[in-house]
C-alpha positions as CSV (number, residue, x, y, z in Angstrom):
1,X,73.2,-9.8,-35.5
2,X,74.2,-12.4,-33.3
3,X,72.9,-9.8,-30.3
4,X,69.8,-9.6,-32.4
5,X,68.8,-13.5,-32.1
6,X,69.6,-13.3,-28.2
7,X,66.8,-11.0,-27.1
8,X,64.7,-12.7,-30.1
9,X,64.9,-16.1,-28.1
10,X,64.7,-14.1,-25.0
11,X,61.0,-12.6,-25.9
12,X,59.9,-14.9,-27.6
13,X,58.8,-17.9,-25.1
14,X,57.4,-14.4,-23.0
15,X,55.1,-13.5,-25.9
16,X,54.0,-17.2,-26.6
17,X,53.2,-17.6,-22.9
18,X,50.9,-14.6,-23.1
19,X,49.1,-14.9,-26.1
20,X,48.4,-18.3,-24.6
21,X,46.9,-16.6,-21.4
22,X,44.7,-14.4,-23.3
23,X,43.2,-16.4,-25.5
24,X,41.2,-18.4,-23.2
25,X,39.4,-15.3,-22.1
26,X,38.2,-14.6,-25.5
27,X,36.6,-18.6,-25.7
28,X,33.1,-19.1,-24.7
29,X,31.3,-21.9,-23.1
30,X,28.5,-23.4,-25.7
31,X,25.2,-24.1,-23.8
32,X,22.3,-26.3,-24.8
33,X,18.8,-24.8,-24.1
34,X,15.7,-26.8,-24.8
35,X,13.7,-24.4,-26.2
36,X,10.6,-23.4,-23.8
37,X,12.3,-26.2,-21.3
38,X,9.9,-28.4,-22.9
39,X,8.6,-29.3,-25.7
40,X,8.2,-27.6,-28.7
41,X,4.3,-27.3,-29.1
42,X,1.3,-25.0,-29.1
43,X,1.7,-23.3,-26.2
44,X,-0.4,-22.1,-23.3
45,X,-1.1,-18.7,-24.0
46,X,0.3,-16.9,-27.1
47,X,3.5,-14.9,-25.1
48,X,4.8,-18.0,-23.6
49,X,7.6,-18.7,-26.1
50,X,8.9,-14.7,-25.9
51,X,8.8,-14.6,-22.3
52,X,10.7,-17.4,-22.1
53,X,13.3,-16.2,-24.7
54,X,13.4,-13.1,-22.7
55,X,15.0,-14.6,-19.6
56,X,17.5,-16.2,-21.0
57,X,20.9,-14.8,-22.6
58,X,22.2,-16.6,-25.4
59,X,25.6,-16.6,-26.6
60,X,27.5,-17.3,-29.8
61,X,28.3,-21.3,-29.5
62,X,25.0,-21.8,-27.9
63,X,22.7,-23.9,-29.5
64,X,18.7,-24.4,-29.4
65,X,16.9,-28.2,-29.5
66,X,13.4,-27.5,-30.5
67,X,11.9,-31.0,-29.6
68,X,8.9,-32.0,-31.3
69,X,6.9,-35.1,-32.8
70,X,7.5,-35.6,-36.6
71,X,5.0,-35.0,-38.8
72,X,2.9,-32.8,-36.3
73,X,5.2,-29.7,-35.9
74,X,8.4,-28.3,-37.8
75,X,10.8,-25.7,-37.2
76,X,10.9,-22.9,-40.0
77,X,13.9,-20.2,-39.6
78,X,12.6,-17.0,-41.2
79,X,12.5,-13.1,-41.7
80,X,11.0,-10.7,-39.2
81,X,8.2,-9.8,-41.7
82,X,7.5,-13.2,-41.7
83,X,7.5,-13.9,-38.3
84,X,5.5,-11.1,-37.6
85,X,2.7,-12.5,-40.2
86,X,2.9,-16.2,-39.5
87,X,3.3,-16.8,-43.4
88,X,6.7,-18.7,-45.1
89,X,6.9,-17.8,-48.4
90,X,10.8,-17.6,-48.0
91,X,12.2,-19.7,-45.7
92,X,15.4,-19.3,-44.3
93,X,15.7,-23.0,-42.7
94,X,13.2,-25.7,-42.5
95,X,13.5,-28.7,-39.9
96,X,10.6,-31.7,-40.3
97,X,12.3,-33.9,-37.8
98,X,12.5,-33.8,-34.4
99,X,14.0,-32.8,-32.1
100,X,16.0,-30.4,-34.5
101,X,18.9,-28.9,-33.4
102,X,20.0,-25.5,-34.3
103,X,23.6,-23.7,-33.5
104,X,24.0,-19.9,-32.8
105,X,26.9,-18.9,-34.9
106,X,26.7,-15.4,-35.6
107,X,25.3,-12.6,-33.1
108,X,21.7,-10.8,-34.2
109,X,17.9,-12.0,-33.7
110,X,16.6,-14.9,-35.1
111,X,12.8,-15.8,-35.8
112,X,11.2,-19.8,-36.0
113,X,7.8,-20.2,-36.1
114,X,5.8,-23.5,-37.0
115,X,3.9,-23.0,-40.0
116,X,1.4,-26.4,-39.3
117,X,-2.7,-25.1,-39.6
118,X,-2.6,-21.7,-37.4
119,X,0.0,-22.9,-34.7
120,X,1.9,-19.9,-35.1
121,X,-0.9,-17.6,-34.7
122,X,-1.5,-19.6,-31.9
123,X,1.6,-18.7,-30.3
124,X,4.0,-21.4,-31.6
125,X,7.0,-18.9,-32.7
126,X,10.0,-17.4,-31.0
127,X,12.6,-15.1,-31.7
128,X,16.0,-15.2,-30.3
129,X,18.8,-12.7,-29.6
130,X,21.9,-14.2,-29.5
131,X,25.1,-11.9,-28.0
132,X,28.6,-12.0,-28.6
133,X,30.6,-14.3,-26.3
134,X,32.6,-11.5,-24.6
135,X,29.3,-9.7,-23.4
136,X,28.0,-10.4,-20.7
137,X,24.3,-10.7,-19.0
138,X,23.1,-7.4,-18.6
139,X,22.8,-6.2,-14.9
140,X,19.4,-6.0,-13.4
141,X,18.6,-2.0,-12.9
142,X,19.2,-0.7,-9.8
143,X,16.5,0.6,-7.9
144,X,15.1,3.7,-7.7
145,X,15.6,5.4,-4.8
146,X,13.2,6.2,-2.2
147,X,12.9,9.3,-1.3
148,X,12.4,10.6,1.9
149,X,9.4,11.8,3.7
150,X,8.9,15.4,4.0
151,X,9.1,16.7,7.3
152,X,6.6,18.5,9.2
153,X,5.9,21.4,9.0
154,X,7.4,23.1,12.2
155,X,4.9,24.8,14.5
156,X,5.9,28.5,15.5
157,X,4.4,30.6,18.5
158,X,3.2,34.1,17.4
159,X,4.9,36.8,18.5
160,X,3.4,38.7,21.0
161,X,4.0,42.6,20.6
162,X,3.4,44.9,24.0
163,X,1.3,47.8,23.2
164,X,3.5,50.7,23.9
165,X,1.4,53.9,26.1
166,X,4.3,56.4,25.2
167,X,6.2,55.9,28.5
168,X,8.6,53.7,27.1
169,X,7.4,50.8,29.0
170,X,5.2,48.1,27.6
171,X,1.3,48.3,29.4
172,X,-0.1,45.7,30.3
173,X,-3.8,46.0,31.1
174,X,-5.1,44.0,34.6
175,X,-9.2,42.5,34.0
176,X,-11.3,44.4,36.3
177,X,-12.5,42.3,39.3
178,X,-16.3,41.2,38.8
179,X,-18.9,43.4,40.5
180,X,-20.2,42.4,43.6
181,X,-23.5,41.1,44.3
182,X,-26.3,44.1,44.8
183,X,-27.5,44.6,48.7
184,X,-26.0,42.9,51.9
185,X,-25.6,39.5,51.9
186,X,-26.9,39.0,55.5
187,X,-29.8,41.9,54.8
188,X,-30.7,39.0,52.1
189,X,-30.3,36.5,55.0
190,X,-32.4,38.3,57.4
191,X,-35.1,39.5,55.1
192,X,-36.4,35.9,54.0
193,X,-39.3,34.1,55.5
194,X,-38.8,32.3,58.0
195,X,-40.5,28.6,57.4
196,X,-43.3,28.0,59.4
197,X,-43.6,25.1,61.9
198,X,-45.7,22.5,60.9
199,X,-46.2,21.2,64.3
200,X,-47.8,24.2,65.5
201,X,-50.2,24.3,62.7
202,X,-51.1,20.7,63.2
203,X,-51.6,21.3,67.1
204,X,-53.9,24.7,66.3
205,X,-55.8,22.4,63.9
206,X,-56.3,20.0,66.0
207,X,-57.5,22.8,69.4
208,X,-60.1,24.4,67.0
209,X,-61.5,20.9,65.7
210,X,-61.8,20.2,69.7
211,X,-63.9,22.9,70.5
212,X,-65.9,22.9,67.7
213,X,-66.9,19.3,68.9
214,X,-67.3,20.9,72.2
215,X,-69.6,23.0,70.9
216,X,-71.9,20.9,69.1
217,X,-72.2,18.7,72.2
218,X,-73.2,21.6,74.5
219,X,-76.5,22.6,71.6
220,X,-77.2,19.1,71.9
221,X,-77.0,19.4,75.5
222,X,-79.2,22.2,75.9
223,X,-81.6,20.9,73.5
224,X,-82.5,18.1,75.4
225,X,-82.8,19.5,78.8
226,X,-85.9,22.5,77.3
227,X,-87.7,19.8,75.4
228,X,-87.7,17.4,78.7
229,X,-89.2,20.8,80.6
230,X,-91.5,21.3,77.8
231,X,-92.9,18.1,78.8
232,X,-92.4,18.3,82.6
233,X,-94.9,21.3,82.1
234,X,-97.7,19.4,80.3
């Protein structure tokens, strides 16, 4: 017995000192969020409320301050239906004065909307997902991969195959020469016309337009000596 109490004192300031080591893991910090991170009014476009809920990550001990002027907007806690159809026929919570603050005590979704004129249908509603305090924010996906190009297509030669003549050996045929030209080149040469010289034809021009001048002269000449003895006579 007495053996018994020894390793009960023993143990026991071991167990105490962990128990007090795990319990602070399992506590979560409470955060205040002000709901839109403004105030809590008809918004800009209709999502604006959602999307903000969307990027945050609430937590059990968190709380939400919906901060509004009294007597133009409220705070009404109700069901999804509800939420879903602007209407509050049964509501869950209802907060007139502002700025109302709301704790998150229990992990689920919860839906507020302000049920002043059309507000709601104007976009004035959220809903809020609140996590246990031992989860944690969810990891952004990873992403997906690339993958890579396709290679090109590689470029192959054709194959050339050697006619076989029956000898065994591959025959390879030689082109012909080209044919030469018909008749002797010099022939060709030899048997064009000469050019002809242009001075000599100029200088025979010029001897026959001399003597036909000569000519002409000498009638004239002639002429004139019978008429002068034609008169010599008379």
């Amino acid at each position: 017995m007495a053996m018994l109490e020894n390793y009960v004192a023993l143990f026991t300031p071991m167990v105490i000192t962990v128990i007090v080591a795990v319990v602070p893991s399992f506590s979560c910090s409470s955060l205040q969020y002000w709901v839109g991170d403004s105030l809590w009014t008809i918004p800009p476009f209709p999502d604006y409320y959602s999307n903000w809920s969307s990027s945050h990550f609430f937590k059990i001990g968190d709380s939400l301050v919906f901060d509004f002027e009294t007597g133009r907007y409220n705070v009404i806690q109700v069901t999804r239906q509800e939420y879903e159809s602007c209407t509050s026929w049964s509501p869950i919570k209802i907060i007139n004065g502002g700025p109302g603050i709301i704790p998150l005590t229990e992990r689920g979704v919860f839906y507020f909307i302000c049920n002043f004129s059309n507000y709601c249908s104007l976009g004035q509603k959220i809903d809020i997902t609140v996590h246990d305090c031992r989860e944690s924010y969810p990891p952004a996906p990873a992403p997906s991969p690339v993958s890579p190009p396709s290679p090109a297509p590689a470029v192959v030669a054709p194959s050339l195959t050697p006619y076989n003549n029956g000898s065994g050996q591959p025959s390879v045929k030689v082109p012909s020469p080209a044919p030469p030209p018909i008749g002797n080149g010099d022939a060709l040469v030899d048997n064009a016309p000469a050019p002809e010289n242009s001075a000599a034809i100029m200088s025979g021009g010029r001897l026959s337009f001399v003597s036909s001048i000569g000519s002409i002269v000498s009638g004239w000449r002639f002429g004139i000596l019978v008429y002068a003895g034609m008169i010599f006579c008379l």
